[in-house]
PyMOL CGO cylinders between C-alpha atoms (Angstrom):
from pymol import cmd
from pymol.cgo import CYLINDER

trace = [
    CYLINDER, 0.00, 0.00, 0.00, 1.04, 3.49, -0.52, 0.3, 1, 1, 1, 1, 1, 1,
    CYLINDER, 1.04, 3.49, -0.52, 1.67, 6.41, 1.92, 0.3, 1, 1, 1, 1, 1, 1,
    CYLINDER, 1.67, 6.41, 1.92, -1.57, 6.29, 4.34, 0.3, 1, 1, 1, 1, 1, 1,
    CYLINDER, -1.57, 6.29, 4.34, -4.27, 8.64, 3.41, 0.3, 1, 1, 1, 1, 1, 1,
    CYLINDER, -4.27, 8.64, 3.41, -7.40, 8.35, 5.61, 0.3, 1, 1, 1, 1, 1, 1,
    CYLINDER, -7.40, 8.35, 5.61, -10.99, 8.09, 4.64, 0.3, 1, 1, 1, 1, 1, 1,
    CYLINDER, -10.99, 8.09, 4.64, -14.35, 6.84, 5.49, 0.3, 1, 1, 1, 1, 1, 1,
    CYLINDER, -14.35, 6.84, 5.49, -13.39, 3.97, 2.83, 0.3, 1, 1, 1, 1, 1, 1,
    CYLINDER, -13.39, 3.97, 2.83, -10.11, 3.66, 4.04, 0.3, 1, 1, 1, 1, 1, 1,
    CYLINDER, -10.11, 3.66, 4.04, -9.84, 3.13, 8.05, 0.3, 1, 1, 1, 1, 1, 1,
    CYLINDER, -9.84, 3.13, 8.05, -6.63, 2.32, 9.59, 0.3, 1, 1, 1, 1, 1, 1,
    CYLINDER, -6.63, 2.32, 9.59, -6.95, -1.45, 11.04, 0.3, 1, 1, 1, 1, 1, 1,
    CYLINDER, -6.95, -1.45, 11.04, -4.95, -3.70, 13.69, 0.3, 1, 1, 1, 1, 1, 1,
    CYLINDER, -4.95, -3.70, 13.69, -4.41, -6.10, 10.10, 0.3, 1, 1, 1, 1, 1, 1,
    CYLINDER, -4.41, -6.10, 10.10, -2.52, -2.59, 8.62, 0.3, 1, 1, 1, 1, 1, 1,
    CYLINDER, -2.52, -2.59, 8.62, 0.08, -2.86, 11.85, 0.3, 1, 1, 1, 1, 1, 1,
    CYLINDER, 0.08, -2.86, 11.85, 2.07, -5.90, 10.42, 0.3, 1, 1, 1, 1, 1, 1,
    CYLINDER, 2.07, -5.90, 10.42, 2.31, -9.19, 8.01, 0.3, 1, 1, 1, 1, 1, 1,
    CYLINDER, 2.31, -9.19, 8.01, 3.15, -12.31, 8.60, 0.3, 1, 1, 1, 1, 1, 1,
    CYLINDER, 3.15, -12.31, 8.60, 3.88, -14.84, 5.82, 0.3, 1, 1, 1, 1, 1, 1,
    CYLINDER, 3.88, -14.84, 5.82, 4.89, -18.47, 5.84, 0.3, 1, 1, 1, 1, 1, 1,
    CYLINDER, 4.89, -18.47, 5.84, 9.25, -18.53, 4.99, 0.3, 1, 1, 1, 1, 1, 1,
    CYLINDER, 9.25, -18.53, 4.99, 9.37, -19.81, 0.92, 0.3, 1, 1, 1, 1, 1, 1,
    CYLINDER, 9.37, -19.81, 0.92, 12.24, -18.50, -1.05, 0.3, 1, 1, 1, 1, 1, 1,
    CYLINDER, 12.24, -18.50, -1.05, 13.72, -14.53, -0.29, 0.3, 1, 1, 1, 1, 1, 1,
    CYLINDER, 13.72, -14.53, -0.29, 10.80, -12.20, -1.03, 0.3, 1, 1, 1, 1, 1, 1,
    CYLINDER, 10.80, -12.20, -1.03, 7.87, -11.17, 1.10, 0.3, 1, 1, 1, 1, 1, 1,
    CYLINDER, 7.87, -11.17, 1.10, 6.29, -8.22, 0.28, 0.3, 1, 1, 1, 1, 1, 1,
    CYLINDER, 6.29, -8.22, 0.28, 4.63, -5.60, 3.10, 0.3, 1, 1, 1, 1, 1, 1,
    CYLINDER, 4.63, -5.60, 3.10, 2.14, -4.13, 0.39, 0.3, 1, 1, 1, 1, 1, 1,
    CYLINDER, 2.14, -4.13, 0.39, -1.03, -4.54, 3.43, 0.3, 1, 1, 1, 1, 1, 1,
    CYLINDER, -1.03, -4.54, 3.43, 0.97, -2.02, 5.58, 0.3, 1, 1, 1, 1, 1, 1,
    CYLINDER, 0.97, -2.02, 5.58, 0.55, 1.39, 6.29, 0.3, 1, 1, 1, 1, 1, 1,
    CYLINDER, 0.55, 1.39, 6.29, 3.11, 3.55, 6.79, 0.3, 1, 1, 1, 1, 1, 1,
    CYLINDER, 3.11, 3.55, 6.79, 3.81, 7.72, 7.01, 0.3, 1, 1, 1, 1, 1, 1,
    CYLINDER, 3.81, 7.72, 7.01, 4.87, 9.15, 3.95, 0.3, 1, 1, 1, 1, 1, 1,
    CYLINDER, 4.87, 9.15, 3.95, 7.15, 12.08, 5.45, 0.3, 1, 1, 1, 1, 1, 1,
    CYLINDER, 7.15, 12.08, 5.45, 9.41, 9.45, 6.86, 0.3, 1, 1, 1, 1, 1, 1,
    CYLINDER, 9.41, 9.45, 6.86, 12.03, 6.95, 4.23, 0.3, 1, 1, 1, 1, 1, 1,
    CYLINDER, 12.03, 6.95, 4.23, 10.08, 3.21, 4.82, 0.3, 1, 1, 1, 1, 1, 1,
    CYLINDER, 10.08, 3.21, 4.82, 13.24, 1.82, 5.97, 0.3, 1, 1, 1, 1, 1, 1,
    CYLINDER, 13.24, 1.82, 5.97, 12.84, 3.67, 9.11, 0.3, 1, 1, 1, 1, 1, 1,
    CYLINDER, 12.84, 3.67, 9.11, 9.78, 2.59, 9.30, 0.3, 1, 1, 1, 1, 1, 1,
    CYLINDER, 9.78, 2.59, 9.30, 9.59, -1.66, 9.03, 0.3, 1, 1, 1, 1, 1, 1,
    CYLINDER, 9.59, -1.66, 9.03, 10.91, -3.94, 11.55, 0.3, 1, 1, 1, 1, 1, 1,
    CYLINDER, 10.91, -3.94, 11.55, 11.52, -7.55, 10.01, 0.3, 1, 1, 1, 1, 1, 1,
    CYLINDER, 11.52, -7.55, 10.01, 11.74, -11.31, 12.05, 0.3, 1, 1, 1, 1, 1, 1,
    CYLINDER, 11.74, -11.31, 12.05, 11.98, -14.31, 11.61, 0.3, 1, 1, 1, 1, 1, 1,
    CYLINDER, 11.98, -14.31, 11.61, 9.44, -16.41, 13.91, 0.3, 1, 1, 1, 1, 1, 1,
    CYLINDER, 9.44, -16.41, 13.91, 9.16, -19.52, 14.96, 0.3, 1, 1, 1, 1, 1, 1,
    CYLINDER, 9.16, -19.52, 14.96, 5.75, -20.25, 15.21, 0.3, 1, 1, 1, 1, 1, 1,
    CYLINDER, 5.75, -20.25, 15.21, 5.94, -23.35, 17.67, 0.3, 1, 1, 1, 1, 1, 1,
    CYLINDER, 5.94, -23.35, 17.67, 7.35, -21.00, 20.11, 0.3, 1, 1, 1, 1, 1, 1,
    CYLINDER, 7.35, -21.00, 20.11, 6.32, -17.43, 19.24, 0.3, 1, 1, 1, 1, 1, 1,
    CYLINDER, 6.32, -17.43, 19.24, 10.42, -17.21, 19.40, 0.3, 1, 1, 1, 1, 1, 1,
    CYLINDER, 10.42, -17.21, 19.40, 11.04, -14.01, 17.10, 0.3, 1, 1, 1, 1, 1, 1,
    CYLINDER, 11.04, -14.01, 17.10, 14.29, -12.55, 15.81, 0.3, 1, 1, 1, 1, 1, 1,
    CYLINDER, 14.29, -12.55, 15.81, 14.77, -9.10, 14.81, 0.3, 1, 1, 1, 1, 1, 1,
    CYLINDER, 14.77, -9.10, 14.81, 16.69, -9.37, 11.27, 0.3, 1, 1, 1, 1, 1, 1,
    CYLINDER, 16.69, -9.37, 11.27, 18.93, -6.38, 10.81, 0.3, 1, 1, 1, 1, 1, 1,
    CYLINDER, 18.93, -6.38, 10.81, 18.59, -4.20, 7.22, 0.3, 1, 1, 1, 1, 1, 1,
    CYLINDER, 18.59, -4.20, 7.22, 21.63, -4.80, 5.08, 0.3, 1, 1, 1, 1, 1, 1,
    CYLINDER, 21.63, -4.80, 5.08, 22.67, -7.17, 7.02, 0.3, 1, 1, 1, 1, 1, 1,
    CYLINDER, 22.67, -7.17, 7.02, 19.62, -9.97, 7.17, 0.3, 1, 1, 1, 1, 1, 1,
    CYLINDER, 19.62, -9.97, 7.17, 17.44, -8.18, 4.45, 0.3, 1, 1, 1, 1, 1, 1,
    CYLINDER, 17.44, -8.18, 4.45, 17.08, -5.56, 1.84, 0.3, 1, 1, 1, 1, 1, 1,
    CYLINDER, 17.08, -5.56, 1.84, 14.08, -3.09, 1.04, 0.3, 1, 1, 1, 1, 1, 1,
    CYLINDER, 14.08, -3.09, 1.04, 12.63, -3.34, -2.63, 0.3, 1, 1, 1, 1, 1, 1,
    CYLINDER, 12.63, -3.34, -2.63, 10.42, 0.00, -1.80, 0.3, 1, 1, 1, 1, 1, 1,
    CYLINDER, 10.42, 0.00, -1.80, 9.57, -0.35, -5.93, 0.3, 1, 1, 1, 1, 1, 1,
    CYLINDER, 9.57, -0.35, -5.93, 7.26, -3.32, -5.40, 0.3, 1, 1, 1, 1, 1, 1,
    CYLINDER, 7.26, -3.32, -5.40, 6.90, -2.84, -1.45, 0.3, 1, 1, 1, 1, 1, 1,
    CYLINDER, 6.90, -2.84, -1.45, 8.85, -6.18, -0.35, 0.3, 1, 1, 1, 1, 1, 1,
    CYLINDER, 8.85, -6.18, -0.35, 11.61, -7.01, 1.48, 0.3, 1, 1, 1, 1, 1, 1,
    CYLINDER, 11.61, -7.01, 1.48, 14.56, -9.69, 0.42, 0.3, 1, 1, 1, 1, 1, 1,
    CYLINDER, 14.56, -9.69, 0.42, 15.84, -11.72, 3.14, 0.3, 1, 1, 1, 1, 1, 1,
    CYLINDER, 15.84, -11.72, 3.14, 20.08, -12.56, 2.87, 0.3, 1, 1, 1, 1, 1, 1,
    CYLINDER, 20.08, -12.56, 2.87, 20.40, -14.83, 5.68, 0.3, 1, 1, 1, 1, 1, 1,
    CYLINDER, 20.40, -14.83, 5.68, 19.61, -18.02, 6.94, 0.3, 1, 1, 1, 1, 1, 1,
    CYLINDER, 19.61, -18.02, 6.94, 15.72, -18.57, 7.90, 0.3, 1, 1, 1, 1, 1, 1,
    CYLINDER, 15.72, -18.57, 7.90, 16.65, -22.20, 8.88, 0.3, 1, 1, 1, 1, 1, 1,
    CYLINDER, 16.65, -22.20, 8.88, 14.74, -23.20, 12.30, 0.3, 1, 1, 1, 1, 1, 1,
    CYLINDER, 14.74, -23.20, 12.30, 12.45, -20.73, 11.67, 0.3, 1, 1, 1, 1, 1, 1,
    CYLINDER, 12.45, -20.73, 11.67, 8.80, -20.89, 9.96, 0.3, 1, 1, 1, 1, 1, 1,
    CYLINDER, 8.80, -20.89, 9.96, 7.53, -17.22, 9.55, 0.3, 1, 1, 1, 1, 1, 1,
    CYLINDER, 7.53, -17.22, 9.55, 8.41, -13.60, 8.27, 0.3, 1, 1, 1, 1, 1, 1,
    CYLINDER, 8.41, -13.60, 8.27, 6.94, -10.97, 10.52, 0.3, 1, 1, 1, 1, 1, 1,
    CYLINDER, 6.94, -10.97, 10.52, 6.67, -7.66, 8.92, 0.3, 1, 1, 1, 1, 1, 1,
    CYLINDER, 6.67, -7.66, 8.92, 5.79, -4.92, 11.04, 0.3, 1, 1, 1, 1, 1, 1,
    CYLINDER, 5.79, -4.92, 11.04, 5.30, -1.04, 11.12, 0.3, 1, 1, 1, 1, 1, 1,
    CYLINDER, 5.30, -1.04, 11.12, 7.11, 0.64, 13.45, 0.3, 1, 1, 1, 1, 1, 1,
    CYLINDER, 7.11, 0.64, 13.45, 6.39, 4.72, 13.16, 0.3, 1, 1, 1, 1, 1, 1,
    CYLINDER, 6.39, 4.72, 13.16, 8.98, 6.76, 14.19, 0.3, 1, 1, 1, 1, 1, 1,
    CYLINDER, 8.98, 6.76, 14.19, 7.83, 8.69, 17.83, 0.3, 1, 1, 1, 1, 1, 1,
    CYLINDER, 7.83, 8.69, 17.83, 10.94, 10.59, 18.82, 0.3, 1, 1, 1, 1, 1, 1,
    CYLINDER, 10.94, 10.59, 18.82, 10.43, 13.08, 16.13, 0.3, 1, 1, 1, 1, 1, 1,
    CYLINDER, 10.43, 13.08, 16.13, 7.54, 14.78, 14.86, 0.3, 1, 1, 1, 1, 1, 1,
    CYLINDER, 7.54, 14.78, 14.86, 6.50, 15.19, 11.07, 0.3, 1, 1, 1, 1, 1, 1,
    CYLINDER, 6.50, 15.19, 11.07, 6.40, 19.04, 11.33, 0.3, 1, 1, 1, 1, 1, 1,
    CYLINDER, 6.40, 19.04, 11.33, 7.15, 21.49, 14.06, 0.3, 1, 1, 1, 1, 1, 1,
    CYLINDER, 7.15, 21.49, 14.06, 4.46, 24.43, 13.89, 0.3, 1, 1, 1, 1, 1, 1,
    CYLINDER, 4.46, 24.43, 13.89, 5.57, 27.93, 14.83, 0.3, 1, 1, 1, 1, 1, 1,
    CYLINDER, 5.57, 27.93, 14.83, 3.61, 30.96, 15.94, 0.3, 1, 1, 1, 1, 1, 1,
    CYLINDER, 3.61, 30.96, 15.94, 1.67, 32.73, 13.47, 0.3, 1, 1, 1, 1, 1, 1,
    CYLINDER, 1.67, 32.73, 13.47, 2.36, 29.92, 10.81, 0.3, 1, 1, 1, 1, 1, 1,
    CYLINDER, 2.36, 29.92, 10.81, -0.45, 29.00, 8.66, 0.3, 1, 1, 1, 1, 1, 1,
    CYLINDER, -0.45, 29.00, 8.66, -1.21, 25.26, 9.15, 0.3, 1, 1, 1, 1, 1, 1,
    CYLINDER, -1.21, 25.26, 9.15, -2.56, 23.53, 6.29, 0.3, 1, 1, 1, 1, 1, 1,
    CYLINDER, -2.56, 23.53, 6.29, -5.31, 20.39, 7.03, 0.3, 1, 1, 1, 1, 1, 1,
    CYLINDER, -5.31, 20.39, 7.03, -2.26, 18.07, 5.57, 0.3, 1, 1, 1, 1, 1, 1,
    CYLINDER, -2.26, 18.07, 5.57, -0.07, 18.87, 7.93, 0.3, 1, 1, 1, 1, 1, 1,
    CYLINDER, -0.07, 18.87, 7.93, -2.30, 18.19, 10.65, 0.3, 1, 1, 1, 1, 1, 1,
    CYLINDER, -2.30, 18.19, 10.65, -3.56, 15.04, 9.22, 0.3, 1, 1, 1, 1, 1, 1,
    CYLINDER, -3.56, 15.04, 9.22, 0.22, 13.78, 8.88, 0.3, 1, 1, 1, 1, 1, 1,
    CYLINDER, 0.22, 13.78, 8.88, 0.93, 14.63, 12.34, 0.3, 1, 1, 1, 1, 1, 1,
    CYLINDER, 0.93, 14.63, 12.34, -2.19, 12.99, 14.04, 0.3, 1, 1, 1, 1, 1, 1,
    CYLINDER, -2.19, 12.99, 14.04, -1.56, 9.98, 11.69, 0.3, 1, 1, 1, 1, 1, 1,
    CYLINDER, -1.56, 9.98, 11.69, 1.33, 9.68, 13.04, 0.3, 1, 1, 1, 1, 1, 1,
    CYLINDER, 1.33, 9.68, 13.04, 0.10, 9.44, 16.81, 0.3, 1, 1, 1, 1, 1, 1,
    CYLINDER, 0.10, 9.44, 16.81, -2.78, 7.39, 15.63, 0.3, 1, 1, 1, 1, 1, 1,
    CYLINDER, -2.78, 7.39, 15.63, -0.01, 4.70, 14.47, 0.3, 1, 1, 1, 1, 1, 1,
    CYLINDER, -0.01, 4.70, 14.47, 2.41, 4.82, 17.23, 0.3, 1, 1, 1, 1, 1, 1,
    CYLINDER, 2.41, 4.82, 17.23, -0.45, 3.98, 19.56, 0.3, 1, 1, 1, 1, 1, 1,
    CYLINDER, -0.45, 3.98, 19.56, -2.15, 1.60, 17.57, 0.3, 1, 1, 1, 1, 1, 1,
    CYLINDER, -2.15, 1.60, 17.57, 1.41, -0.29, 17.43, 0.3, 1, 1, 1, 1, 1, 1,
    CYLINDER, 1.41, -0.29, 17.43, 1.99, 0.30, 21.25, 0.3, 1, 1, 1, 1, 1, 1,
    CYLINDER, 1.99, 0.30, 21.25, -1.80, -1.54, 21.59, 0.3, 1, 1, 1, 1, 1, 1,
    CYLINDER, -1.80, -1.54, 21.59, -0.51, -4.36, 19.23, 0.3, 1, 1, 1, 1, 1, 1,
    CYLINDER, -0.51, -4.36, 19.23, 2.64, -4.83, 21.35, 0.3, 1, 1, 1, 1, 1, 1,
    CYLINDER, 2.64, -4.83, 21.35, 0.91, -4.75, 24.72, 0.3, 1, 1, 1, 1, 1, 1,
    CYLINDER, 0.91, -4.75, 24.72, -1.63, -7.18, 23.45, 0.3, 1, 1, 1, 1, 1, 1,
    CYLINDER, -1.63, -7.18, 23.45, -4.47, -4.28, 24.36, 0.3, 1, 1, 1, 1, 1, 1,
    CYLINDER, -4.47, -4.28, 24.36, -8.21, -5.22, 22.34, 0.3, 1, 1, 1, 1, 1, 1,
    CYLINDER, -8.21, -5.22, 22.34, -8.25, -3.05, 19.15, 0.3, 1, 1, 1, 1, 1, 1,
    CYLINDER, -8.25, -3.05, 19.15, -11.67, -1.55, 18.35, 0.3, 1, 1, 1, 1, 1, 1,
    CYLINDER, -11.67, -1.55, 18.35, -12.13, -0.34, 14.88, 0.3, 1, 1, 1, 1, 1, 1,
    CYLINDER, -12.13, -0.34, 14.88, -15.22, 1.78, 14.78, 0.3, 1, 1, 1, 1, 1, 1,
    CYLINDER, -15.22, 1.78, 14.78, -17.46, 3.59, 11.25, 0.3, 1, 1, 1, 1, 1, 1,
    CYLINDER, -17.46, 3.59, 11.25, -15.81, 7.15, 10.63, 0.3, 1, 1, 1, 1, 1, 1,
    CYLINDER, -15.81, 7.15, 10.63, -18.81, 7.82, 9.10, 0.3, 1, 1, 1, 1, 1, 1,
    CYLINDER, -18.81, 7.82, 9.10, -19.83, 10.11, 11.71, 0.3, 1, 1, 1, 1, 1, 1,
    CYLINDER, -19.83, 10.11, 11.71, -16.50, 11.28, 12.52, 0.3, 1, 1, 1, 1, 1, 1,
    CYLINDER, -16.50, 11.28, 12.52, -15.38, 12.69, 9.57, 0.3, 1, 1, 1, 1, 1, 1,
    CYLINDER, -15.38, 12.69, 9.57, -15.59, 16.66, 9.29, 0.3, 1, 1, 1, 1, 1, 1,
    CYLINDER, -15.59, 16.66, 9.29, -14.66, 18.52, 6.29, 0.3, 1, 1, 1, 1, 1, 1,
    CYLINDER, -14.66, 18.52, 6.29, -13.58, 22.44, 6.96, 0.3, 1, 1, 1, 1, 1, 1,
    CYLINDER, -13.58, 22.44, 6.96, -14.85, 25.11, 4.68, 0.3, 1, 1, 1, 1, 1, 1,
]
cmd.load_cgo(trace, "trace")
């Protein structure tokens, strides 16, 4: 998926926070994720290899363990998977610096909100998915407001 942009149509899930695919061959792509466009995707994926017998996970390292094929939104493993049955693929939004810094007097345009709550919005839905906190994904439909 592309850089998030948020809609009644399109409502940031738990299934947007990370992918998990069975280990065959090198390539496994994170196209279901979500991520902010204001910050490079490397910065923004965290890749393991699982075992899914015991929920053992290792972080793989970028360059090291894998590569980042942005162009077709996958990631190439270069190590060793052996002893290990799953690729976890997860966002992991920067939260020690903010998107924009606004200044006194400065006009604030409705992207540059939107980017910055997105960007709360993620690192707590990933802090949720981490703590094993219940998810509830509620309609927009009456949440949406459009300025004039």
């Amino acid at each position: 998926m592309p850089c998030y942009s948020y809609g009644q149509s399109n409502q940031v899930l738990q299934n947007n926070i990370e992918v998990t695919h069975s280990i065959s061959g090198t390539s496994y792509s994170y196209n279901g994720l979500y991520w902010i466009c204001e910050f490079p995707i490397d910065t923004q994926l965290r890749v393991f290899k699982k075992n899914s017998g015991t929920n053992a996970e290792v972080q793989l390292i970028l360059s090291t363990d894998f590569t980042i094929n942005s162009g077709n939104t996958t990631i190439n493993t270069l190590t060793s998977l052996t002893g290990y049955d799953q690729i976890v693929i997860r966002r992991n939004t920067l939260s020690d610096k903010m998107i924009f810094r606004f200044q006194d007097g400065a006009k604030l345009s409705a992207k540059e909100l939107n980017d910055c709550f997105h960007q709360l919005l993620f690192v707590t839905q990933e802090k949720e998915l981490i703590n094993g906190t219940v998810i509830n994904n509620y309609s927009v439909s009456t949440a949406i407001v459009t300025g004039k």
